[in-house]
N, C-alpha and C positions, 0 to 999 in steps of 0.2 A: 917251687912256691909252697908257702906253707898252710894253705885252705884247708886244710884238714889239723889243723892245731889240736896242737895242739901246748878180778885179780885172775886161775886156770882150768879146763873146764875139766868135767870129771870125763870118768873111764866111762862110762854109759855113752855121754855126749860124741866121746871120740868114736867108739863104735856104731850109735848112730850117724853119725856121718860116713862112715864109712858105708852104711848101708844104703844110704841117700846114695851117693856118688859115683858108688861103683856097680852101675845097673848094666843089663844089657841092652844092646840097642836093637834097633830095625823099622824103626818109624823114621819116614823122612816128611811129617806133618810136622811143621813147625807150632802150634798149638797144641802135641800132642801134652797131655798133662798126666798120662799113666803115672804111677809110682811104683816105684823099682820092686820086682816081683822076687829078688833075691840079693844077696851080697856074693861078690865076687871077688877073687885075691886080684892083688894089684898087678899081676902076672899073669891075667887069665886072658885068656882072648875075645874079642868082640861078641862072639856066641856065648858064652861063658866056660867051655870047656878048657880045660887043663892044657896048661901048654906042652910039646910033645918034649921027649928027652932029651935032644939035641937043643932045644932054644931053653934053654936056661933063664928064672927071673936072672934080671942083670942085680950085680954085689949093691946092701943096701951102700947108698952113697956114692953109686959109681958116676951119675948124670950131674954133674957141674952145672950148674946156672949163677948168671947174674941176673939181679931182681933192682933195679931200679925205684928207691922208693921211699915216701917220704917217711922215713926211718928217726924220728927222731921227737921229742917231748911226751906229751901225754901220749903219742900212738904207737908209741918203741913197745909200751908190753904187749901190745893189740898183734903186731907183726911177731913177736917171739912165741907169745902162745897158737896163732896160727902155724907159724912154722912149723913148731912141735908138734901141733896134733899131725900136720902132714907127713909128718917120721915114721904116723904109722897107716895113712891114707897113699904115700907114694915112698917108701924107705930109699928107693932107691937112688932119689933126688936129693940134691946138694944144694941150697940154692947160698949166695953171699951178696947181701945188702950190701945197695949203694945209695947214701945219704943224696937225695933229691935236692939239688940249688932250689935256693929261692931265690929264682931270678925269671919269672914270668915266660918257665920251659927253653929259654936261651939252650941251653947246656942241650936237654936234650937232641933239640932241633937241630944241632951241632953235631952231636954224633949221627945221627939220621944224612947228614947229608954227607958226613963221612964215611958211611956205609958200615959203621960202629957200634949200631943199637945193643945196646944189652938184651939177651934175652925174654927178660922178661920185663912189664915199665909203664907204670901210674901214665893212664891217655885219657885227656880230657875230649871231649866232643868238637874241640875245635884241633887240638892237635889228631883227633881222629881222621879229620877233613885233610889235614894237611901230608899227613902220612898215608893215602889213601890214592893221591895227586903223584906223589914219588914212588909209588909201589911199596913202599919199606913194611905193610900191616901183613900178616897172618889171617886168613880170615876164617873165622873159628866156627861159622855154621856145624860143620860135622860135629867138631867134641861137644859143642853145645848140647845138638840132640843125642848122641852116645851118651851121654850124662846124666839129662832129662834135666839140664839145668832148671829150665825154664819152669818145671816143676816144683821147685825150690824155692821160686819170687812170689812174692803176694801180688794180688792184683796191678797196684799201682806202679809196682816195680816192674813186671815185666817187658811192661813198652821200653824202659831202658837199655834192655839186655838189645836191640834192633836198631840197627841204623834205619834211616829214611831211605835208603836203597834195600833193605829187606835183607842185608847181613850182618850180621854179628862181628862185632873186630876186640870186644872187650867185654868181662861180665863184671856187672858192676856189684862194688864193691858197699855202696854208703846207699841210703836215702837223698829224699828229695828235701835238703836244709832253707830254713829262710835266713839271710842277713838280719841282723842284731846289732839296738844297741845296749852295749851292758854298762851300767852305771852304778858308782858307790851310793848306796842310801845312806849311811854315812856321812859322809863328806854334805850329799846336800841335806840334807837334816840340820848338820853344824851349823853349814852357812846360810840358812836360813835361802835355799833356791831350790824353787821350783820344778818338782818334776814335768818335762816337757811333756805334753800332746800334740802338741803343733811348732810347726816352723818358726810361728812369732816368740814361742817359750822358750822356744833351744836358742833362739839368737841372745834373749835374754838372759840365759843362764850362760853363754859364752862370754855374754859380758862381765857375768859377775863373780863367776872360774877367773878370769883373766885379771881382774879387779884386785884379787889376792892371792896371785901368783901360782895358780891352779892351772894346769895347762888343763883345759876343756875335755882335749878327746885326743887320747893316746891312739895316732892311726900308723902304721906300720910302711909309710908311703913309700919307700925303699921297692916296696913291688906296687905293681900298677893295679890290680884289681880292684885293691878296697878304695882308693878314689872313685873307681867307674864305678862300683857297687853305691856308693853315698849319693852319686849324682844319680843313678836309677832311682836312688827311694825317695829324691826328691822331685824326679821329671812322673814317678809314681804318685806322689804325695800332692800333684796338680791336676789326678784323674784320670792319668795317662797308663791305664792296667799294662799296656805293653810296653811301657819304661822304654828303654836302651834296645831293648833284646826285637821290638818291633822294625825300626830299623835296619837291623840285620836280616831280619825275613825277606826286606825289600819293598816292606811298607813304609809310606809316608818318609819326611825327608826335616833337615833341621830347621825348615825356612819353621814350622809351624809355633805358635810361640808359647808350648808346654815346655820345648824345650829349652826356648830362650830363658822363661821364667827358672826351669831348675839351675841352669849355669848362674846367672841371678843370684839366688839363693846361696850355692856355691860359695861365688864370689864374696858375697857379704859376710859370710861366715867367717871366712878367710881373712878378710878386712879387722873384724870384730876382734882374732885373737884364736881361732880354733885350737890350731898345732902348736907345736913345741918350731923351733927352730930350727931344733935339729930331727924331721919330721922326715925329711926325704934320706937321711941316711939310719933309718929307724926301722929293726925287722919285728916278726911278729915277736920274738922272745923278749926284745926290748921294751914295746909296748907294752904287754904282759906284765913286765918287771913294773915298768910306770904305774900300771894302774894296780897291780897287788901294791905297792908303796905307798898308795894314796897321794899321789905324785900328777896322777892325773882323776878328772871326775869321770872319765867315760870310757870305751873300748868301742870300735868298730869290728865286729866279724863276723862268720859264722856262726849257725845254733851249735854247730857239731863243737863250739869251747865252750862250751858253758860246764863238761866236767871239770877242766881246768878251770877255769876261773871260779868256779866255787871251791874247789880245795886251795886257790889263793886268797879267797874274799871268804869266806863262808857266808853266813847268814849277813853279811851285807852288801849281798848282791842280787840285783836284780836284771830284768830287761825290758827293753822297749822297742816295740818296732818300726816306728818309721815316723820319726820326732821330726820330721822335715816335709808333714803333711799340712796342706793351707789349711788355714784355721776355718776358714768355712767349707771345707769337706773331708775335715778329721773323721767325720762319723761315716759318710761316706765311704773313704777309702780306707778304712781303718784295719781291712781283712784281705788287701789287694798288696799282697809282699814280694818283695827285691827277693833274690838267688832265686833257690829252685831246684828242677832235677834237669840231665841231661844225658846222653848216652855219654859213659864215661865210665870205666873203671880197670883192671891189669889187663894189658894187650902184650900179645905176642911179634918180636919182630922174625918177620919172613926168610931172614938168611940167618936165624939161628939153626946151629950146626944140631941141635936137638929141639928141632923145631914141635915135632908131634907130644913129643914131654913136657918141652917146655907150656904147649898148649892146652893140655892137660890138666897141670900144675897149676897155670895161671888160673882157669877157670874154677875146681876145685879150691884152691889160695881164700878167690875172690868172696866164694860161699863159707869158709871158716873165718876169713877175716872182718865179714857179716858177723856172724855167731860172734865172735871174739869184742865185737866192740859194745854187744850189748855185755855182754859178762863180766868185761874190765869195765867199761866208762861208762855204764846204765844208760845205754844208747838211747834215745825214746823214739827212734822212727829207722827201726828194723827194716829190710828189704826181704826178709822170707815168712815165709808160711811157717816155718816151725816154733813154737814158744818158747823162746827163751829168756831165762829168767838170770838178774844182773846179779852178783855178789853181793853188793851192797846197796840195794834198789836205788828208785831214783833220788837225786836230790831235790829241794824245793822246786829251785830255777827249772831245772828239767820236768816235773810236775805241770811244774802251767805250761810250759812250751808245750807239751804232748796233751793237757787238757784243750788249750787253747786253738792248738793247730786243726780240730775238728771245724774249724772255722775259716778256716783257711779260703780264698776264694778264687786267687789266681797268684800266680807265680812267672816271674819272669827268667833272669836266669844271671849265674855268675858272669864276669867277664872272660872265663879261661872255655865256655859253653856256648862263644860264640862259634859261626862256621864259618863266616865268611872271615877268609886271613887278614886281609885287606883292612876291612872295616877292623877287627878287633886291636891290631896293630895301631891303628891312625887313634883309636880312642884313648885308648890305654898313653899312649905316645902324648895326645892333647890335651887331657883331663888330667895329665901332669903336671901341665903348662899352667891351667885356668887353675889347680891350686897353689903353684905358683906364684899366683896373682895376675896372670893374662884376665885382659879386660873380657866381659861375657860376649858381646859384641863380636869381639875379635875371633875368640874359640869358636861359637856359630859359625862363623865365615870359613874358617880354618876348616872345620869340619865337613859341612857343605860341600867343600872342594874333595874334602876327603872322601867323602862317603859316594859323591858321583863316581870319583876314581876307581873307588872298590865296587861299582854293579857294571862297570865295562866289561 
């Protein structure tokens, strides 16, 4: 999947990490938040003493890994400058990309139950659940505190580094992003339409995209997320703070009729003209392409592409967040946003033949590829304590999302942040359907059955 849509740091920075990183240990309090009282060579033992002359560091490059990961667009330099700095954080380590299917973790799941996993490999908090079930996870409590990772996340971030069972399977890699919608100013400027605030606006302007041959909203339907993410921000946009992602908790159920109202909505949109035709065989890259071409007026995604889409649109691009709010509690819900955060970031599999390096690496990885994405892509919602500062600071669109976000007041969660397998499956699977064109009635019903299915 490609949820993470999408210049190198200096010699100081790499050596500070280095000194971050390679701490000693001996605290097994998982809130310890010391900071590393020395740097240590990457060869050195747990105490920090020198290793003896028989154990030898192993030759740099000797440890092979494969790294599973979404390797590709705007976050290919993000992973090569991480690499690189790890050449001098782990020399020893080898690791070789493998380009991430965007196919809603198919592939991975696939090797997992081929007993195939790559070493290392992009786990969202639902595929955490699910690899958890099968044994296939690493569980990385130890290198965590050997590291003093947790020392290294800001506040907000460190709930993430923890599963709900009190171990660590992943250290995460991103912030906590909201879903977006990004629109040409532009286009509506020309065409004399209205920028949406509410659901009655957007339906309006889909009609009048549609009207002159303007596909409305370039969505990447080809994966199932960003449909479930549209209907959250509209089952959201009816005062429903726990969208979708409530549900899955094991609260409340579809009879209720927030959610009748967003499929609804949905529906009509759909009716009106939303998509392209060619919408369900449409990936992020294609979309992208759409709306840099002025091809289409809108994009559904993540905050984390707003680098990208401003070096395709520049200054005429903006966003919106949750144009599919009723018109009598736009004000209201105005600060109540779809995604989110969730435990999720490089996991280790368990029958990796250098499992204790690979654990290592992943974890360390996860902390440079942090640093890395503010320094390439003027990240605006860093996951550490340390300041870092971007190449080419932020851009506009990134400006307000990072002013804006101090306003933030609840967040639900992506579709890949679900935990229940069951439930994430059947949505993803019927919110294909209902943009399809499945009657709203129908999905309600459909789902209903589904979502009992999934709390048995």
């Amino acid at each position: 999947m490609n949820h993470f849509l999408k210049k190198p740091a200096t010699m100081l920075a790499l050596l500070s990490m280095v000194a971050l990183s390679l701490t000693a240990c001996g605290s097994d309090n998982k809130d310890n938040n010391a900071q590393p009282s020395a740097s240590v060579s990457p060869s050195a033992s747990a105490s920090g003493s020198a290793p003896a002359e028989e154990t030898k560091a192993p030759e740099p490059g000797s440890i092979k890994l494969k790294f599973y990961a979404q390797y590709s667009g705007v976050e290919m330099p993000v992973y090569d400058a991480a690499k690189e700095a790890m050449k001098t954080i782990m020399p020893e380590v080898d690791v070789e990309f493998e380009v991430a299917a965007q196919d809603d973790e198919q592939k991975i799941k696939t090797y997992a139950a081929a007993g195939s996993l790559p070493d290392i490999f992009f786990a969202s908090s639902g595929l955490i659940e699910t690899l958890k079930k099968s044994d296939n996870l690493y569980v990385m409590d130890d290198v965590v505190k050997e590291l003093n990772i947790e020392s290294l996340l800001n506040e907000s971030s460190k709930p993430m580094l923890w599963n709900k069972d009190g171990h660590s399977y992943s250290v995460p890699n991103v912030g906590q992003w909201a879903g977006v919608f990004y629109y040409n100013k532009d286009l509506f400027a020309e065409h004399n339409v209205k920028v949406p605030t509410n659901y009655d606006e957007l339906l309006e302007a889909v009609k009048a995209f549609k009207a002159k041959d303007i596909t409305p909203l370039a969505l990447f339907a080809k994966e199932k997320w960003p449909g479930v993410l549209m209907l959250d921000m509209a089952v959201v946009g009816s005062a429903e703070p726990g969208g979708l992602k409530r549900l899955d908790n094991g609260e409340g159920d579809f009879s209720e009729e927030v959610y009748l109202k967003g499929a609804q909505k949905i529906a009509e949109l759909i009716q009106a003209g939303l998509l392209s035709k060619n919408a369900f065989n449409t990936t992020a890259d294609d979309a992208a392409a759409q709306f840099k071409s002025g091809k289409a007026a809108m994009l559904l995604n993540g905050a984390w592409s707003m680098a990208a889409q401003y070096e395709n649109l520049g200054d005429k691009l903006d966003i919106m967040y949750n144009p599919l709010a009723d018109a009598d509690k736009a004000d209201q819900v105005q600060w109540n946003m779809s995604g989110g955060g969730f435990n999720q970031g490089f996991a280790v599999s368990k029958n990796s033949k250098n499992v204790e390096a690979a654990a290592k690496y992943a974890a360390l990885f996860s902390i440079e590829f942090a640093k890395q994405r503010v320094i390439q892509l003027a990240d605006p919602n860093s996951i550490l304590v340390e300041k870092v500062v971007p190449t080419n600071g932020l851009n506009p669109v990134q400006q307000k999302y990072a002013d804006d976000s101090v306003n933030f007041k609840s967040m639900t969660t992506f579709a890949w942040g679900y935990e229940n397998a069951k439930y994430k499956t059947s949505i993803e699977d019927n919110t294909q359907k209902l943009f399809a064109g499945q009657k709203p009635e129908d999905y309600i019903k459909d789902m209903s059955k589904a979502l009992e299915n999934a709390r048995k």
